[in-house]
C-alpha positions in Angstrom: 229.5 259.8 88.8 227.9 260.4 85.3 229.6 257.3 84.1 228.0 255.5 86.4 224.5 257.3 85.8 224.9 256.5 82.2 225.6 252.7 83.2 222.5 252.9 85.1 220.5 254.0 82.7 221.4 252.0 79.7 221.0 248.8 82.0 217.5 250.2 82.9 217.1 250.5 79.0 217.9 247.2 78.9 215.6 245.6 81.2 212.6 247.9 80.7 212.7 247.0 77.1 212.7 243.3 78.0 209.0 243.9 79.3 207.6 243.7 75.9 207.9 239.7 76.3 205.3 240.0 79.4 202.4 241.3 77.1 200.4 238.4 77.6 201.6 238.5 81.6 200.0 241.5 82.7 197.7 241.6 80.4 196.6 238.3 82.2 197.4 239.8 86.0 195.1 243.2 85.0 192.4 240.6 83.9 192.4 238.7 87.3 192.4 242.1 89.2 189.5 244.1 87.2 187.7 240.5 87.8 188.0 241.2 91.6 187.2 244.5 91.8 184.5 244.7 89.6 182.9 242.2 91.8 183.0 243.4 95.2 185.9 242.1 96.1 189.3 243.5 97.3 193.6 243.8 96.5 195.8 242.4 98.7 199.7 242.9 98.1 202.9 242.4 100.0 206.8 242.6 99.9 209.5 243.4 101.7 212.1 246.4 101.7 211.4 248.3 98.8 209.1 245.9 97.4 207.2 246.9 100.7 207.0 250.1 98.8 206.1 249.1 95.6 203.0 247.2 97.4 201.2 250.0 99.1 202.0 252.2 96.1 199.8 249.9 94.1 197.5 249.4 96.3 197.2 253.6 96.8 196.4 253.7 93.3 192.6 251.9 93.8 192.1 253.5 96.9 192.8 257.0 96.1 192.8 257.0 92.1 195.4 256.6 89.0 194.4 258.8 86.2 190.6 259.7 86.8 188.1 260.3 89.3 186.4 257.5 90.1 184.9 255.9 93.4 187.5 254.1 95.7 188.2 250.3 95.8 189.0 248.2 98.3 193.0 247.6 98.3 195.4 246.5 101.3 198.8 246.7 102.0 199.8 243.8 103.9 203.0 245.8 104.9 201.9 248.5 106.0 200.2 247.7 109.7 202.9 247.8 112.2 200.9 246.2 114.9 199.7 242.9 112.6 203.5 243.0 111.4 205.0 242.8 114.9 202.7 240.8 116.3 203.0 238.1 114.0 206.5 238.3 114.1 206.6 238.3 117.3 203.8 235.2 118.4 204.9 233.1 115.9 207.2 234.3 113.1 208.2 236.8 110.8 207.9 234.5 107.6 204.2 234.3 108.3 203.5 238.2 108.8 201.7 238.0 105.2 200.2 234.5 105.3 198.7 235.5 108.7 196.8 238.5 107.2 196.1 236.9 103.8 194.1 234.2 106.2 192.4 237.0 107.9 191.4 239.2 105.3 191.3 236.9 102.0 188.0 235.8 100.3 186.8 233.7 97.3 187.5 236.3 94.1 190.0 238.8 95.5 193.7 239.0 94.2 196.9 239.0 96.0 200.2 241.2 94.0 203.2 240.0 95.9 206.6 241.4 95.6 210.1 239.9 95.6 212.9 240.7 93.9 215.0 237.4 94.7 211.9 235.2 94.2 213.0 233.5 97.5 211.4 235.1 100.0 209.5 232.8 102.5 207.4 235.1 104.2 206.4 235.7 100.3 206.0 232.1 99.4 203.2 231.1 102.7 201.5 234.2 101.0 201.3 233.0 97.6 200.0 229.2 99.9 197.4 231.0 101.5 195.9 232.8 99.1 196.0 229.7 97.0 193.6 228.5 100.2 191.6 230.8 100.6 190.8 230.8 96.6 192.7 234.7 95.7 194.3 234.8 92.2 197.5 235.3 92.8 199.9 237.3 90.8 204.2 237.4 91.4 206.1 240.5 90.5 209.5 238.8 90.8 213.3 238.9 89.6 216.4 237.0 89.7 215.0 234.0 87.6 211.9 233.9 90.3 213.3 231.8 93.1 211.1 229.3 94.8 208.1 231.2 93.9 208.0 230.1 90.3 204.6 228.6 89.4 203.2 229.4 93.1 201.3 232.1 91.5 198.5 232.2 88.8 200.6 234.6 87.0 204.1 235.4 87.6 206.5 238.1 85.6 209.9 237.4 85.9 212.1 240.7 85.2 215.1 239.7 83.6 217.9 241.2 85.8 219.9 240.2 89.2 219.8 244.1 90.0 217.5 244.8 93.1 217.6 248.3 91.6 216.3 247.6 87.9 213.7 245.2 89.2 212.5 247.5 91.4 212.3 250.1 88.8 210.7 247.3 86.0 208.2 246.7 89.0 206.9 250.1 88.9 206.6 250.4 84.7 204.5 246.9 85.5 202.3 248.0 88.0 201.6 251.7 87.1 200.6 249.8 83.3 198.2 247.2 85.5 196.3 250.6 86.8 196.2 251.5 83.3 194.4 248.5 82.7 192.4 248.1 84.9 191.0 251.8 85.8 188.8 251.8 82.5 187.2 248.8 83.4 186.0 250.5 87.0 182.8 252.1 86.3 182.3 255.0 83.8 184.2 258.6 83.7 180.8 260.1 84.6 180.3 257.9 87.6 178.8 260.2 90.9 181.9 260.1 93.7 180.3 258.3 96.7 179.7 261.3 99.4 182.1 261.3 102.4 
């Protein structure tokens, strides 16, 4: 067992430290999203599985807060509604349950952050197409060279590794530093909390 934790975390090590090529990446991909909000406009993010996960943990982070107070910002899961999900999947098909939602909600200005650790994800690809339609900056977190979502996005990061498990984890260190980013540029530290 502690073998295998210590493979684990040297591979981890590994990847993480690969990151530093993706300066320019997410320094790009925080750009695009302080852009949106800043201007009225909203996050959008998907996956699948995990990745799922890794979406509405991001988008959490604007709605609720990262490191300060702050007033919210309008961020969406595209995961996360079970009856858009199923009834997508259901009255047409399950590889347009983003696209779908990304046609419905998805303005001029905001950005979609999609998810996929294979990079070969369909139901990620017609996401990436829409919001290419509907004029959304588009950012891929992906892995596994990228798949067939290579250049679908206005910014994709590539983590380096055919692990689901280290991408995943690289994912996180990626997004958690977007919110870094980004939170600065959201209003000032002594901004008035809107009253609920």
């Amino acid at each position: 067992m502690s073998s295998l934790l210590s493979r684990n975390i040297e591979e981890a090590k590994r990847v993480l430290t690969s990151l530093q090529a993706f300066d320019r990446q997410v320094t790009a991909a925080a750009d695009h999203l302080a852009r949106s909000l800043r201007n009225g406009r909203k996050l959008m993010a998907c996956g699948n599985g995990g990745s799922a996960a890794d979406a509405a943990h991001l988008t959490t982070e604007f709605v609720c807060r990262f490191n300060r107070d702050r007033r919210p910002y309008p961020a969406v899961c595209l995961a996360v509604h079970g009856g858009d999900l199923t009834a997508i999947g259901n009255d047409y098909t399950f590889q347009d349950v983003f696209a779908r939602q990304v046609c419905a909600f998805g303005q001029e200005g905001d950005t979609l952050m999609a998810f996929s650790t294979s990079g070969d994800s369909e139901n990620i690809v017609r996401a990436l197409n829409a919001a290419k339609n509907v004029q959304a900056k588009t950012v891929a977190f992906l892995g596994r060279g990228g798949g067939r979502c290579i250049g679908l996005a206005d910014v994709d990061i590539i983590v380096p590794s055919n692990s689901t498990a280290r991408v995943q984890e690289a994912h996180k260190v990626l997004l958690h530093t977007i919110c870094e980013l980004v939170e600065p540029q959201l209003g000032v530290a002594n901004e008035p909390l809107p009253s609920i």
